[in-house]
C-alpha positions as CSV (number, residue, x, y, z in Angstrom):
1,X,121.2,142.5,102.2
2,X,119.4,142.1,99.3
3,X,115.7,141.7,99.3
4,X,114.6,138.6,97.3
5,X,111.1,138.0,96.4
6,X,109.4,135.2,94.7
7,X,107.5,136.2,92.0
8,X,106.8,132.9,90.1
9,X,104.3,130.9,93.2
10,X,102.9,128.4,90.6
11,X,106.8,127.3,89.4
12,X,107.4,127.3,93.3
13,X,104.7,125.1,94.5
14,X,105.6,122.9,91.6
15,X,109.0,122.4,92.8
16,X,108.6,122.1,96.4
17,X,105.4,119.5,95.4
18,X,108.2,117.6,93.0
19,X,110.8,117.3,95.9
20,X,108.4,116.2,98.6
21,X,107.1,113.2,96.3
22,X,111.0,112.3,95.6
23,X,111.9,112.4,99.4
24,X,108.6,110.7,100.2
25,X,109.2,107.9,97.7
26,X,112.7,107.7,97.8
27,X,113.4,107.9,101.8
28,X,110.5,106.4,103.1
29,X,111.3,103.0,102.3
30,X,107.3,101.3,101.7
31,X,106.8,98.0,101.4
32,X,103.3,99.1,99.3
33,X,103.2,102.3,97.4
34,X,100.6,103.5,95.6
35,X,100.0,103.6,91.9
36,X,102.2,107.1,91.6
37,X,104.7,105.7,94.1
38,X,105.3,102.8,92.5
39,X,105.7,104.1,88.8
40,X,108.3,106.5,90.3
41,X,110.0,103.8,91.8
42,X,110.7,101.8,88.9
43,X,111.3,105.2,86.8
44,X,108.6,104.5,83.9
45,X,106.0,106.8,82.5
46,X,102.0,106.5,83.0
47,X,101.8,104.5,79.8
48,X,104.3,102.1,79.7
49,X,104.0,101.4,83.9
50,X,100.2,101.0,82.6
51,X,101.2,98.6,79.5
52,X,102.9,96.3,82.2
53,X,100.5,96.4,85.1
54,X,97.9,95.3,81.9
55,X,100.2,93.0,80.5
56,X,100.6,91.1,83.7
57,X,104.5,91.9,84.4
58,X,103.9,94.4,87.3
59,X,101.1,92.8,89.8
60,X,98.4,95.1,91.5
61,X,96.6,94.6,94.3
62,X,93.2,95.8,94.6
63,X,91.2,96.6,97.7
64,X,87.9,96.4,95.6
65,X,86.9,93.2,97.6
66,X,86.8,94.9,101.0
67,X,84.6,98.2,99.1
68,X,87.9,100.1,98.3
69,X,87.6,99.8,94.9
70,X,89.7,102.6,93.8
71,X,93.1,101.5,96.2
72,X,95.2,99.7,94.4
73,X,98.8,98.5,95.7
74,X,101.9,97.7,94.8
75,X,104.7,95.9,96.4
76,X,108.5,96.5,96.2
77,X,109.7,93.2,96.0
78,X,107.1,92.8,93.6
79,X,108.5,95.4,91.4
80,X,111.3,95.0,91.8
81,X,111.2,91.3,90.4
82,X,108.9,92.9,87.4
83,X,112.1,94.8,86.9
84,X,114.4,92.4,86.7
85,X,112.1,89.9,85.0
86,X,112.5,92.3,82.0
């Protein structure tokens, strides 16, 4: 048997991190996702999720009334109207 041993923990990590957030997004099935949830689901990158959510096209909720100021929400039908609406 050979004796295999990881030598690259940082490159590890990444890849197990990666993997949990695409089962976590992908199989969980959320009705509201966070900010980094919901720019996965709808496969765009930080700036042009950013551009939409500004422009109006993708609609955030914000918990600021209630003193959560920095929980923001997104819903799936939501996006995935956005989407479509493109």
């Amino acid at each position: 048997m050979t004796n295999n041993i990881v030598t690259d923990y940082p490159a590890l990590v990444e890849a197990v991190l990666s993997i949990s957030d695409k089962l976590d997004i992908q199989d969980n099935g959320r009705q509201w996702m966070n900010k980094q949830q919901a720019q996965a689901y709808v496969n765009l990158g930080k700036q042009s999720f950013k551009k939409l959510v500004d422009d109006g096209v993708i609609k955030v909720h914000s918990l600021d009334e209630h003193g959560l100021a920095r929980l923001e929400r997104y819903n799936r039908d939501e996006l995935d109207e956005a989407m479509k609406s493109l």
